[in-house]
Structures are given as C-alpha cells and as structure tokens.
C-alpha positions in Angstrom: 171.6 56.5 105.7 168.3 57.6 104.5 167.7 58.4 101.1 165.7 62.0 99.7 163.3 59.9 98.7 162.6 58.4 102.3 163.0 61.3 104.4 159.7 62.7 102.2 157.8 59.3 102.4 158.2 59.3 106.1 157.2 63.1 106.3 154.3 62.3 104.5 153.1 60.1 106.8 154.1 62.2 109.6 151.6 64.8 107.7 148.7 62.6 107.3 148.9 60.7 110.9 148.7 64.5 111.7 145.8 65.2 109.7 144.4 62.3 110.4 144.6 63.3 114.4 142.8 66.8 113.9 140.0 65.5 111.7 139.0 62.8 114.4 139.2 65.7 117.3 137.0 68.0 114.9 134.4 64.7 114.3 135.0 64.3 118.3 134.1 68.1 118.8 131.1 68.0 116.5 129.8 64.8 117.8 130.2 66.3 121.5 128.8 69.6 121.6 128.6 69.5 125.4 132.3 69.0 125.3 132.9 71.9 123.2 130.5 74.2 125.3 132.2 72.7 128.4 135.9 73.7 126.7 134.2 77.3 126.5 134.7 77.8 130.1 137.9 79.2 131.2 139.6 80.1 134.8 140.6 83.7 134.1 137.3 84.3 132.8 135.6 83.2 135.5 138.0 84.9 137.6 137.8 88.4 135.8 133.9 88.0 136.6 134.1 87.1 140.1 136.8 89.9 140.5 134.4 92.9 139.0 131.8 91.6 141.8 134.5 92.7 144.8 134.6 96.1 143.7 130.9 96.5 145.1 131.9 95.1 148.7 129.7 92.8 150.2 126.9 94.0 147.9 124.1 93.8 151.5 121.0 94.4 150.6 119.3 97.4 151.2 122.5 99.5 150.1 123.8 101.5 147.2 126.3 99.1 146.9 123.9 96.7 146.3 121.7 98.3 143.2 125.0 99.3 141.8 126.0 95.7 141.6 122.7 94.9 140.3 122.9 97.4 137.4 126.4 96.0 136.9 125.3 92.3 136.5 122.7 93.6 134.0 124.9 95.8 131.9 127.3 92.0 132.0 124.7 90.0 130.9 123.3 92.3 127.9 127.3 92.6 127.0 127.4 88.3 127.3 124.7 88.2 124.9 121.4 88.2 126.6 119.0 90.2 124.7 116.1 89.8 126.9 117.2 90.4 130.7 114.8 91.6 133.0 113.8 92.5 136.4 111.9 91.3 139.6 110.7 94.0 142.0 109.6 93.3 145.5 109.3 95.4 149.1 111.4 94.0 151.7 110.3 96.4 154.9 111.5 94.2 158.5 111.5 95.2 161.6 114.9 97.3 162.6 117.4 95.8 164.1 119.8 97.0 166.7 123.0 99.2 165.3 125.8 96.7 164.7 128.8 96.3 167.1 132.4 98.2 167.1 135.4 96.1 168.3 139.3 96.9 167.5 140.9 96.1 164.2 143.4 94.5 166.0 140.6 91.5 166.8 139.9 90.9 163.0 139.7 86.7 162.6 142.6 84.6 161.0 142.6 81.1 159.7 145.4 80.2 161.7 144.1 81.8 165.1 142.2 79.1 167.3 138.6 80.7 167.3 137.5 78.8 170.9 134.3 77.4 172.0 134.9 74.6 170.0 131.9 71.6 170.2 132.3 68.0 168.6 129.5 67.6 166.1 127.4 65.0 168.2 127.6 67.9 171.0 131.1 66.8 173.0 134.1 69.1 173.6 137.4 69.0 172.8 139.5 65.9 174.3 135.5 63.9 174.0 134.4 61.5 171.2 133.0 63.0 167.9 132.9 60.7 164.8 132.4 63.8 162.7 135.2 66.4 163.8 135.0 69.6 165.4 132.8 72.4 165.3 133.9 75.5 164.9 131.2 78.6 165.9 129.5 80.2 163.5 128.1 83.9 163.3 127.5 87.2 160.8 129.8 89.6 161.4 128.1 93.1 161.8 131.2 94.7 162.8 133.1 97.4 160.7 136.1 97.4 161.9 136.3 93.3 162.2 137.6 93.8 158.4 141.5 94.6 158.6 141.1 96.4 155.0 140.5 100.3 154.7 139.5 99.9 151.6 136.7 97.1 151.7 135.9 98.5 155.2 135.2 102.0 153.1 132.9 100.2 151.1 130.5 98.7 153.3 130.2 101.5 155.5 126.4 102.0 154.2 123.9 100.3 156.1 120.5 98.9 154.9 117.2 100.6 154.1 114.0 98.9 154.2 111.4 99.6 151.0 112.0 98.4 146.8 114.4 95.6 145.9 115.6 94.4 142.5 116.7 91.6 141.0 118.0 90.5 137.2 117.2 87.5 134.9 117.3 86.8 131.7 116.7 83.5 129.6 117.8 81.5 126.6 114.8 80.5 124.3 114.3 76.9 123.7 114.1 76.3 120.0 111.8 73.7 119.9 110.2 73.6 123.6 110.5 77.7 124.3 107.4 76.3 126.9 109.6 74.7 129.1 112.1 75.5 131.5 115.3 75.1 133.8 116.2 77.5 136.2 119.6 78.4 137.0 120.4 81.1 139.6 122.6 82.2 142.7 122.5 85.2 145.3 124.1 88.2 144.4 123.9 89.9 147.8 126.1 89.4 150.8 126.9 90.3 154.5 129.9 90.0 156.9 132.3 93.4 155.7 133.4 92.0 153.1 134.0 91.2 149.5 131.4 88.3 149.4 133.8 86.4 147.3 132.6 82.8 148.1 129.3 83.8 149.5 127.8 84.2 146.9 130.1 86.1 144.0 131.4 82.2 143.1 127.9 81.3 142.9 127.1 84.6 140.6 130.0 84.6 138.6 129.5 81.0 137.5 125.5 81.9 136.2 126.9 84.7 134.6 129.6 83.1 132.8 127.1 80.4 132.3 124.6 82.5 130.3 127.8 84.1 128.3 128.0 80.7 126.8 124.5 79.5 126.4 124.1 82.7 124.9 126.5 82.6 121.9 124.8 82.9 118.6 125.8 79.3 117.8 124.5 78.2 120.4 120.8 76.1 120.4 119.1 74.9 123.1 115.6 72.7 122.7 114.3 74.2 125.9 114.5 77.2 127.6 117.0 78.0 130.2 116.7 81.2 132.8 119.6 82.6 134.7 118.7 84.1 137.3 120.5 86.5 140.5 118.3 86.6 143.4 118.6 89.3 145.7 118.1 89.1 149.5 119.1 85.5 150.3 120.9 86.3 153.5 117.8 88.1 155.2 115.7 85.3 154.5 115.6 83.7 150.6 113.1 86.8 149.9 114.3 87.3 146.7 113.8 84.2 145.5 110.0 83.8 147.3 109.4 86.9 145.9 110.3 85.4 142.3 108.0 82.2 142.9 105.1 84.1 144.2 104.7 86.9 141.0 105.6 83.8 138.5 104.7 80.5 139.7 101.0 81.0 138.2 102.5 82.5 135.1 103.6 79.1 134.1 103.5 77.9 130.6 100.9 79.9 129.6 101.8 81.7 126.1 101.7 85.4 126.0 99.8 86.8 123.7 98.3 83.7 122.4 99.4 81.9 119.1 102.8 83.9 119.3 104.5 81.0 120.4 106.1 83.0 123.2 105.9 82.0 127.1 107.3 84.9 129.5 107.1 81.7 132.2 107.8 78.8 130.6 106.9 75.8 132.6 109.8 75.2 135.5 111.7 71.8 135.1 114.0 71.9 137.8 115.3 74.3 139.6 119.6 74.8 140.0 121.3 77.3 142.9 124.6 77.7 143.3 125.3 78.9 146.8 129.7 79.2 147.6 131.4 76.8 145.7 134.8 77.7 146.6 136.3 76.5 149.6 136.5 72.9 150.6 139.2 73.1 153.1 138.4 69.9 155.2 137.3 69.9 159.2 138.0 72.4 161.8 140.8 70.9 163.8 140.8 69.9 167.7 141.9 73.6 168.5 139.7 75.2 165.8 142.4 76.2 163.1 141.8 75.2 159.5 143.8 74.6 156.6 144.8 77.4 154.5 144.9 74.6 151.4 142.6 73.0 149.4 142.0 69.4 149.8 143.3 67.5 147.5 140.0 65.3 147.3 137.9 68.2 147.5 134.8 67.7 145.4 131.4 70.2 144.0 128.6 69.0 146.5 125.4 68.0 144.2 122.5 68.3 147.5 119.0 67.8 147.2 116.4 68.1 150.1 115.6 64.7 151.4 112.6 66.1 153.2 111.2 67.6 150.6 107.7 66.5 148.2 109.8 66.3 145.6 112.8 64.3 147.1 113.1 61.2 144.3 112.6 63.7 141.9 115.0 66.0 142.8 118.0 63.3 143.8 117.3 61.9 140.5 118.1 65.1 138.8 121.2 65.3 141.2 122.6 61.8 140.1 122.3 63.2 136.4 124.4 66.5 137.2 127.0 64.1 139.1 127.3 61.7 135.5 127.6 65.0 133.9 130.7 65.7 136.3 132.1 62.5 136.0 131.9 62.9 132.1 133.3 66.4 131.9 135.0 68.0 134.8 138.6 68.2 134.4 140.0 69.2 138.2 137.3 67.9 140.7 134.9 65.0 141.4 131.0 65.5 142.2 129.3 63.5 144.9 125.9 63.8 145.9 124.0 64.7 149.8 120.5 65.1 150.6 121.0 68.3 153.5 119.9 71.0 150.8 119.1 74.0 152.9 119.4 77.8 153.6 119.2 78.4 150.4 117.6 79.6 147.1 116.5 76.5 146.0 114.6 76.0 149.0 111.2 77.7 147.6 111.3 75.7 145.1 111.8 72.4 146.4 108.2 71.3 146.9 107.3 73.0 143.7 109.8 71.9 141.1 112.6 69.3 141.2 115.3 71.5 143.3 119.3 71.2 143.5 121.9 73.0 144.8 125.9 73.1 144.3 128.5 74.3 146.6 131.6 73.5 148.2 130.1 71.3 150.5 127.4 69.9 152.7 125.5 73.2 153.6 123.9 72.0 157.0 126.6 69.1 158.1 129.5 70.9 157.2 129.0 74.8 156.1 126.9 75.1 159.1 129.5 73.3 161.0 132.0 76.1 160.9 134.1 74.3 157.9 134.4 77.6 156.2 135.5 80.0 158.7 135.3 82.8 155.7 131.1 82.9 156.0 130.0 85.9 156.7 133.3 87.0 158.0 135.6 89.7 156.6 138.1 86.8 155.6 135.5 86.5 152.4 137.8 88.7 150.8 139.9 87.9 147.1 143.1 87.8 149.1 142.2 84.7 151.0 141.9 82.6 148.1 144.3 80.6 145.2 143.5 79.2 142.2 142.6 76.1 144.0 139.8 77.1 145.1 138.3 79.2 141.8 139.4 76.2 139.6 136.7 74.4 142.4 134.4 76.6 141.4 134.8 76.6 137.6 134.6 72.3 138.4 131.2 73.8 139.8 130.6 75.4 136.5 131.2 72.9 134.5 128.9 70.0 136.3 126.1 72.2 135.6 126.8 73.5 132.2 127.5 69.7 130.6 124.0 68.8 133.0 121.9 71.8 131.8 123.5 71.4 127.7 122.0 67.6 127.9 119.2 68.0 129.4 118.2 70.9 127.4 119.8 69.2 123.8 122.2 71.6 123.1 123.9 72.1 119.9 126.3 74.3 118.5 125.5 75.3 114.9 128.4 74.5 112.4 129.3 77.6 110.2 130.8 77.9 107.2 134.2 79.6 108.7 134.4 76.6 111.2 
C-alpha cells in the first residue's frame, strides 16, 4: 500500500516529466520556426477560403463575376495582413468567338458514366496495349446547361467582354534582402460552368492562406516574398505575360534611390500552383474514374525540362520536395519535369520556374485523369476532405520551402 508520502513523490515526478515534455516542445518550436509556421496552416481554414471563392462561379474572365472576385481576394488579403497589395492592369481584346452550345441538362457528365472515345496513351484503343492506361477525352465546356445546378448555372450566365483586366498582388518585405525575391502565385479565373474549385480556387486559396501567415506581425522573412493571383490563365497565361512584360525591367532597381525600397525586387524563382486537388489515379478501360482519393496520391513538384533554366529550376524542385518530406503530415512530394500550360511558363526561361498540382499536367491532367477540368463537375460538392487535405499537403511543401529559403523567423514576445 502506498504511503502519503509516496503518492506525492511519484506525482511530482509525474509534474516534472510533464514539464520537462512541454519545455523541450517549446525549445523544439523555437528552434523550428518553419515547423511552427507550417502548424499555422489548418484544413478548415483553407477550406473557408476556397469556399468564399465558389460564391463567384467560375470567376471567367472578362465577367462581373470575375472583378467581383478580384475585389474580394483584395479586400482578403488587406484583412490577412498585407498592407501593401496592389494591382496589375492590362487589355485583353481577342478575336470573338462563336456563341457557346445548348444541350439538355439531362446530358450533364458524371464520374461514374463511361465518357467514350477512349485512346490508350501511346495512341491504341481499348482491348490494345498501353503501358500508361487510358485516355479519357478532354474539352472546355461552353455549355450552360451542361451544369445540373440552377444555382451555379445562374451564376455564370454572363459571358466575356473584351477591353481592361485586373489582377492583385501583394508582398512581404524581406528584412535584410527587401532586393530580392520569390514569387508565389496561382490563377484566379476559371471556365467550364462551374465553381472552379480545383481549377484554380485550390491553387488561390493556398497563396492566400499563404500570405495570411507570412504576413503575421511576428513573422520575419530575410527576403522578399510576392503573392500573386494572375488573371486570364485559361485564355492564354495573359495575365501573367502581362505581369513579366510591365515588371521584368523593373527589377532590383530601388525606388526612389537610397530609400532602401525596391517595388521589383530581383525574381529568385518563380512558384504556381495550378489544381492541387484531385489525384484520383487513371481513367479505367471504359473511361470511369474513381470517386476516391488514392491512397498514395502525392503534390506533383514539375519543372520544365526544356526550358533555359532546366538545372536550375529542378534544383529548386528537389528543395521543395526535402521540404515535403520534412513537414507534410498527409501526403508525399515527388518531382516531374512536364511543367506546362501554366503560369509559371513565362517565367521559365527568365527565372528558376516550378509548379505544384495534383499531378503531371501534360502526362496525366492532359490525359483526362481529372475528368472535373473545365467541366461543371468542378463544383464543392464533388469533393471530400481527401482531396482539400491534398491541397493543404500542397500548402505546406511550399510554405516550409519558401520559410527556408527566405530565413524565416518568428519573433518571440514577451506573452509567448
């Protein structure tokens, strides 16, 4: 029988192997900082973010739906904590195109309906060899009533204007290299009739959550990093051109001189983030595909193996997949070299250029893996928490990255 005496001795211990336990995770927190910034992220967060994009449809170009969306990101990031955001404006005038098509409701696409016209991916049908899988077909949907929804029909009803664009940005100021910079950015806009969940609110959601972190006041950051939201990917990457052609001469040159202050601080590398939430595997044999997430699906780190900058830029992608192995908590990172289609792409011969997503964007996105691109299945309803915890895995490769290679620290306070 234990004595009075004992029963406190052992609590004591208890008390101190306790205390003991907390001070070692506060010396692990202060030792990590990336860890801590990286524990900053959260699921319902990044879920409430993605979620405020839907209520502006597919946010196409061109629209109302589409400035409203862009005043909306704004109005986030001042609220976030970025004190400095700002605007790119450009003219996007093409040629018209033809009206879009009307079909029945009733023919609105399902994952688990066979789409047809399947082709193996080294060109041989169904029944023929293809070391690769299937191919499912691939197209924009123009179509109104494709989308089963009133509601999201209702809100992309507008069509496109040609004449001014805008697009938002704003940037965390290096504390002791305010001259250099990464870029960080995604589309905001969409196509297809529908909520332009994966393409590209995932991307969007994860920079803005991104510069909600990097810009807490404790935060510190040796260089500069910019978060950008291009506008007008999906008609041809123009918002981001548009961005490289009134900046790229800017560069590193301090504005007005001796202030210490660089409105372009020289680019470092360059980091889009183009649909990052489905990795549902391969179409199968009759075209269906899985309603699940794999379990081995990973964040696809690509770089552009044809580009002037290719050892530059795969080097930079082999540090953001250490940072994943170091700090992602759900899914792996591996690394491709088919980086294309995408905002990065202007960059790519200027500035070492990644981009992460869900997967391979010409071998497999291209491939008809994702049968929600540019269809109205990129709607909220169509995903779980599967696939936004992929994309908050997506969030986190390239907020541990962008904290070390920018020297992040988090100021310790007083109340701490």
């Amino acid at each position: 029988m234990f004595s009075i005496s004992r029963i406190v001795a052992t609590c004591s211990l208890i008390s101190i192997a306790v205390a003991a336990t907390s001070t070692s995770i506060a010396q692990e927190a202060e030792v990590d900082p990336i860890k801590v910034l990286v524990s900053r992220l959260d699921l319902d967060s990044y879920k409430t973010t993605l979620k405020g994009l839907t209520q502006f449809g597919d946010r196409r170009q061109g629209t109302t739906r589409n400035s409203n969306a862009v005043d909306w990101i704004e109005q986030q990031l001042i609220a976030a904590g970025c004190d400095n955001v700002e605007r790119i404006t450009y003219t996007f005038d093409p040629e018209p195109r033809s009206p879009r098509a009307r079909r029945p409701v009733s023919d609105a696409p399902d994952l688990a309906t066979p789409t047809g016209g399947l082709v193996g991916r080294n060109g041989s049908g169904p029944g023929g060899s293809s070391i690769y899988g299937y191919r499912a077909p691939t197209s924009v949907n123009r179509d109104l009533n494709a989308q089963p929804d009133e509601r999201i029909r209702m809100l992309n009803v507008e069509e496109p204007v040609n004449g001014e664009r805008q697009q938002v940005y704003c940037t965390k100021i290096g504390s002791t290299r305010p001259d250099e910079m990464y870029i960080i950015g995604a589309h905001m806009d969409g196509h297809g009739v529908n909520e332009a969940v994966d393409d590209d609110g995932s991307g969007t959601a994860l920079v803005m959550e991104l510069a909600r972190i990097f810009s807490a006041p404790d935060v510190q950051t040796e260089r500069s990093i910019r978060f950008a939201l291009w506008n007008n990917e999906e008609t041809g990457l123009n918002g981001a051109t548009a961005y490289v052609e009134q900046r790229q001469q800017l560069q590193g040159i301090e504005s007005p001189v001796g202030s210490g202050k660089y409105p372009e601080p020289r680019w470092l590398g360059m980091v889009q983030h183009d649909m990052v939430l489905w990795d549902h595997g391969a179409p199968r044999a009759d075209g269906t595909v899985s309603r699940d997430q794999r379990p081995e699906a990973d964040v696809n780190i690509e770089f552009q193996s044809a580009s002037e900058l290719a050892d530059d830029s795969m080097r930079m992608a082999f540090v953001f997949k250490a940072a994943a192995d170091t700090y992602n908590t759900d899914y792996p990172a591996t690394v491709g070299p088919h980086m294309t289609n995408t905002d990065s792409t202007p960059f790519m011969n200027i500035v070492p250029s990644i981009s992460l997503r869900e997967n391979e964007r010409g071998a497999h996105t291209g491939a008809g893996w994702n049968p929600t691109w540019h269809t109205p299945l990129d709607v909220w309803a169509t995903f779980t928490d599967d696939d936004f915890r992929l994309g908050l895995n997506a969030a986190q490769t390239t907020l541990s990255a962008v904290a070390t290679l920018t020297a992040a620290s988090i100021e310790q306070r007083d109340d701490d």
